[in-house]
N, C-alpha and C positions, 0 to 999 in steps of 0.2 A: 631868257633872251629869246626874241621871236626870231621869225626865219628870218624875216629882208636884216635884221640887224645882224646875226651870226653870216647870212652873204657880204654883207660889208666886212665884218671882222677879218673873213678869210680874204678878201680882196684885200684890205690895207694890210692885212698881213704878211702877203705874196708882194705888195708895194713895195713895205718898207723893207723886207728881207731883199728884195733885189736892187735897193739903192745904196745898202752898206753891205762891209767885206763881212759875211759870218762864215766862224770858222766851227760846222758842225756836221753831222754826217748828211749825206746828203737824201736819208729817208726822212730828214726830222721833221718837215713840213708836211710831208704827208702824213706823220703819227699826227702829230699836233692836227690836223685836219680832218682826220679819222676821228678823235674827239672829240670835237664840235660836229660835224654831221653826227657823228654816234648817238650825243647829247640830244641832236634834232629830231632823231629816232624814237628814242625814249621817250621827249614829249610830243610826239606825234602818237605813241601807244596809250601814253599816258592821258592824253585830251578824250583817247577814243574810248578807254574804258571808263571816262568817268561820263561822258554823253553815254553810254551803256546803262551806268547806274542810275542817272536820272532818268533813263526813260523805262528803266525795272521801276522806280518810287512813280510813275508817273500813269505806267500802265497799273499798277496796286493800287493807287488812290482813284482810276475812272474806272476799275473794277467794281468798287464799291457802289458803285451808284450803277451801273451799268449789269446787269444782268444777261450774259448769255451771249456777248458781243466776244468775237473770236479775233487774234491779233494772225497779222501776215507776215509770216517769215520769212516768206519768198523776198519783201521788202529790204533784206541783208542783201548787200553789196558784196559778190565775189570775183575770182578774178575768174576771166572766160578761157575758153582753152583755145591751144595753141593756131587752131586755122581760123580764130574769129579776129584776131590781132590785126590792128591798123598798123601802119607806117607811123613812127614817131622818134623823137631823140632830135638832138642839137644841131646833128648832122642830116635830117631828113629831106633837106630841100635839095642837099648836093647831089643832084641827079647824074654827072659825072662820076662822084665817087660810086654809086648805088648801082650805076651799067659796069664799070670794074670790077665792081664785089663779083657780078654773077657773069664775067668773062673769066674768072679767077676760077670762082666756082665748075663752069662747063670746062672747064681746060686741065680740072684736074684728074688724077687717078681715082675720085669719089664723083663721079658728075651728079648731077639732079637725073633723074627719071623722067621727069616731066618740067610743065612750066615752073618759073621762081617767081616769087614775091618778095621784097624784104620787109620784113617788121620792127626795124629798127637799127638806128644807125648815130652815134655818137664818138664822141672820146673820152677815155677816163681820165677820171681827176686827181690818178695817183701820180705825180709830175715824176718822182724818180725811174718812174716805171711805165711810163705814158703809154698809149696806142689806141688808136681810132680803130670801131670793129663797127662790121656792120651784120645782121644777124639774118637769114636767107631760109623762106622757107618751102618747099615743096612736094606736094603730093604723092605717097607713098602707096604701094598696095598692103592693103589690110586693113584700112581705116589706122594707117599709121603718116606721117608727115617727117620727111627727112629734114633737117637743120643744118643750117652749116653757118660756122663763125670764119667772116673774112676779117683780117685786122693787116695793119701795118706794120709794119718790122717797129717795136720797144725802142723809145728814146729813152734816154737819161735827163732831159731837157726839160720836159714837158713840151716839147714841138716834134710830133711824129710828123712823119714823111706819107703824105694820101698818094705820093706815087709810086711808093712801094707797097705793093698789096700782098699778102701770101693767106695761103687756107689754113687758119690755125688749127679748127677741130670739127667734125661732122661727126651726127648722130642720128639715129632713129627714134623717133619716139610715140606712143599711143596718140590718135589725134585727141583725144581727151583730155588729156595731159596739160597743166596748165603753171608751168614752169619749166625751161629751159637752161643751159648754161653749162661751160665748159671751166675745165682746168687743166692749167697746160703746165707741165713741171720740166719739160727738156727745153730748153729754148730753138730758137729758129737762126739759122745762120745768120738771116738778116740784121737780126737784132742787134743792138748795141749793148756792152757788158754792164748787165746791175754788179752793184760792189759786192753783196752777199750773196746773188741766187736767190732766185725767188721762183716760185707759182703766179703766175697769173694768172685772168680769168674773167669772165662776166656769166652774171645772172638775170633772166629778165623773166618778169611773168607781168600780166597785164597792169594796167595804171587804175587808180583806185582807193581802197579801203585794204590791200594788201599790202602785205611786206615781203620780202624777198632778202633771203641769207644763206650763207657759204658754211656748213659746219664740216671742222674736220677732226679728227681725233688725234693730230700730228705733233698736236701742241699743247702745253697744259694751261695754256689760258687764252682764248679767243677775244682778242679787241674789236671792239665796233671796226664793222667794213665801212670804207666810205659808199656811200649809197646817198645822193643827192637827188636827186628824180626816186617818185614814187616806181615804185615795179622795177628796179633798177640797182643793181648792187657791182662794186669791181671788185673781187677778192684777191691780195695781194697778201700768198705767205710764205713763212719761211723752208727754206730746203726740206723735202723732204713730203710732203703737203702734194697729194695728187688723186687722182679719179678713185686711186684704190683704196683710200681711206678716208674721201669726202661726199657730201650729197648736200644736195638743195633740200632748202626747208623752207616753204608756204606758210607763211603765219597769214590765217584767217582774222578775220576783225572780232570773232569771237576767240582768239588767243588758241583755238584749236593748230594741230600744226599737221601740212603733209611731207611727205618726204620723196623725194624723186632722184634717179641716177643721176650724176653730172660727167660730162662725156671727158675722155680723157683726150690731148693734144696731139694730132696725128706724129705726132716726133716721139712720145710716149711708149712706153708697152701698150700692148693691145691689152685692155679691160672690158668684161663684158660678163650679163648675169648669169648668174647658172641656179637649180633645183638643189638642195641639197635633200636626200632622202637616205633613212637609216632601216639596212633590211636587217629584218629578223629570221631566225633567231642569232645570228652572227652577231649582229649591234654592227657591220660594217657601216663605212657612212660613205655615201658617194654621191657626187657634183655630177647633173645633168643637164647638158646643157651646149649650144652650139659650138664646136673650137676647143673642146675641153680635151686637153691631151697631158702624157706623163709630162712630170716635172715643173707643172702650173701649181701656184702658189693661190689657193683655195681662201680670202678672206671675206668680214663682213666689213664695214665703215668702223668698226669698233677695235678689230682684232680678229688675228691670225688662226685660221681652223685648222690648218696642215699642207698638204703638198701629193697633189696625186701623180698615185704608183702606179696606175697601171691603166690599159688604155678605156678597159668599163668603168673614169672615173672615180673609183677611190681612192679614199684619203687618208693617207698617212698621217694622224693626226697627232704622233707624239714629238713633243717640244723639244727633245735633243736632238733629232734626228734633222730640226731645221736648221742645223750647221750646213747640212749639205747645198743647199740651195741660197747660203749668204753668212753674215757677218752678224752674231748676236752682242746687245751692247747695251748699257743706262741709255736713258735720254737726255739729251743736252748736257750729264757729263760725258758720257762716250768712255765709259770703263767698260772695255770688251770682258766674255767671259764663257764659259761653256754651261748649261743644261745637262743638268743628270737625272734620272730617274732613283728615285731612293723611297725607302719604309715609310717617311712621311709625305713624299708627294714630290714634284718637282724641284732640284735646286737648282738656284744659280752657284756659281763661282768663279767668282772674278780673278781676270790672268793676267791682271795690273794695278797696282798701288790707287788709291780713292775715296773719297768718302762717300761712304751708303746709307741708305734711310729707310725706312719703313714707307710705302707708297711709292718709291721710287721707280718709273718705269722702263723697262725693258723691249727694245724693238729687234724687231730682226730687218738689217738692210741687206732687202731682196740681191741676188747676187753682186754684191757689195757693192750694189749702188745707193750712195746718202740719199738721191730724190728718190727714191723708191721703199719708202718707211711704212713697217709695218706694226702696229705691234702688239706685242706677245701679252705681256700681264704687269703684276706688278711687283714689288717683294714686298715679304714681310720676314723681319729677325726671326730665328730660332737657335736657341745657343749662342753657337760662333759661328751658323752658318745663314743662308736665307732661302725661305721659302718661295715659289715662284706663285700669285693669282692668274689665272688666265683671264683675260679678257672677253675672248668669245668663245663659249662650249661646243662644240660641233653638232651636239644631241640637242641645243635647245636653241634651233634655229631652222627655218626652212627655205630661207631665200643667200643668197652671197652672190660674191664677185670672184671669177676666175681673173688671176694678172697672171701671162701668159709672160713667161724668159724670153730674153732675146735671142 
């Protein structure tokens, strides 16, 4: 199915679901939606690496006859970085909405430093979870450019309100940097109640031969984002799903991928990166790094390192001891359970009747808050009891994310 036909499909789709009574959840047009652009993805990657292959058979076959003639790879198409970005999106001409955004902006407790531009300004397509953002960028010291995402208070409807405007999340970033984009896991007063909780969020990096996507480790199976406009993705997930366990990923036209921080939502924990470095000969490991203080919960995107003790930054990295700082449990069955340390290695055991499996994963919800999911490892049987995998080593890593307690 080409594009303009799969645009029809989701419009008659959206038609005729709004001319009869259907009686289903009221996410299911946006999964169904997520689908079909997902599908559009696919053969948009799928078109570009086979124009790739022909023109690998194409430069081999004028090889041969050609002697000595050099190809241009500068001629690859990528995305530019963050202060070369035009104005663009669906919403770019509402110059009304775009002087709010950046009175929203100056009026808050984050203001710009200097002058604002926006780079982009739309609504997303997830209609249970709607909201119009517009995306603001400004010159930073250090060759870095501050960001900030304005959006509207979250309908249910798919019809946000452009006169209510609030800051959802601001960030700093390298001006080199060539992907942006937030996730917001607390919602905002404004907002209207989604039936389950959810994350929400936008990703943008320039328009082009790239892709732009939301990875998070919260979930064991990521479905296509809806991402309709090239450079452009809305990720919308389940509880639990936030800065501290997601990051943007850059897929280049050569399937190469980068990976960048995604800001977390001023209503949020404060997230932010830290060094991790391990002195010798102690093997101590400690988080260096702006705001780093006791009782910060030390992760990568993947998994939990530990919980710093003391105020030089280190980190307490044994797995029982993260009772103290929250509520350890499976994922998505939610059999809570304690962490012991034993002859074989870390166990779980579980303080509630459930079925358990081999891979099954274990989080720890940072001081027992469910949007605040981290997690630990995974199990595997032994005996009668189970063994715990860790997810992320502390020794064999040297960048992470401090998520600072409330």
């Amino acid at each position: 199915m080409i594009a303009e036909e799969q645009d029809r499909a989701a419009s008659r789709l959206r038609d005729e679901l709004g001319a009869v009574c259907v009686r289903t959840r009221p996410d299911q047009v946006d999964r169904v939606l997520r689908h079909v652009h997902g599908r559009r993805r696919a053969q948009r990657h799928q078109r570009i690496q086979m124009v790739a292959a022909l023109t690998v058979v194409a430069i081999a076959v004028a090889g041969a006859f050609v002697v000595g003639r050099r190809t241009d790879e500068s001629a690859v198409t990528v995305a530019s970085t963050v202060g070369d970005w035009q104005l663009r999106g669906d919403l770019a001409g509402d110059q009304a909405l775009l002087t709010s955004a950046e009175q929203v902006w100056r009026s808050s407790a984050n203001p710009p430093s200097g002058s604002v531009r926006p780079v982009y300004a739309g609504v997303s397509p997830n209609l249970s979870m709607c909201f119009a953002a517009v995306v603001l960028i400004s010159a930073a010291p250090g060759g870095t450019e501050q960001v900030a995402f304005v959006t509207t208070a979250v309908s249910v409807n798919g019809k946000p309100d452009k006169g209510k405007l609030l800051l959802r999340a601001v960030t700093t970033v390298p001006a080199a940097q060539r992907a942006v984009g937030f996730l917001a896991a607390a919602p905002a007063a404004e907002d209207e109640q989604v039936t389950e909780g959810a994350a929400i969020g936008l990703a943008l990096t320039a328009p082009g031969t790239t892709d732009v996507d939301v990875y998070t480790s919260s979930v064991n199976f990521l479905s296509p984002l809806t991402n309709v406009q090239p450079g452009v993705a809305w990720p919308a997930f389940e509880t639990g799903a936030g800065a501290w366990n997601s990051e943007l990923v850059l897929v280049m036209p050569n399937d190469k991928k980068e990976r960048y921080p995604i800001a977390a939502g001023i209503n949020d924990v404060e997230v932010g990166p830290v060094t991790i470095r391990v002195d010798n000969p102690a093997r101590a490991v400690r988080a260096i790094g702006a705001g780093v203080r006791p009782g910060d919960v030390i992760a990568t995107t993947q998994g939990v390192l530990g919980v710093v003790s003391d105020a030089n930054g280190t980190i307490d990295t044994s797995l029982p001891r993260l009772a103290a700082v929250g509520k350890v449990e499976t994922a998505i069955s939610a059999i809570p359970g304690r962490l012991r340390d034993s002859s074989r290695g870390v166990t779980f055991e579980p303080t509630a009747a459930g079925p358990l499996a081999d891979g099954n994963r274990l989080v720890l919800l940072a001081w027992n808050r469910p949007e605040i999911l981290v997690n630990i490892g995974t199990i595997q049987a032994f005996g009668r009891g189970w063994l715990t995998n860790r997810a992320a080593e502390p020794t064999g890593v040297t960048t992470a994310l401090r998520v600072s307690g409330p």
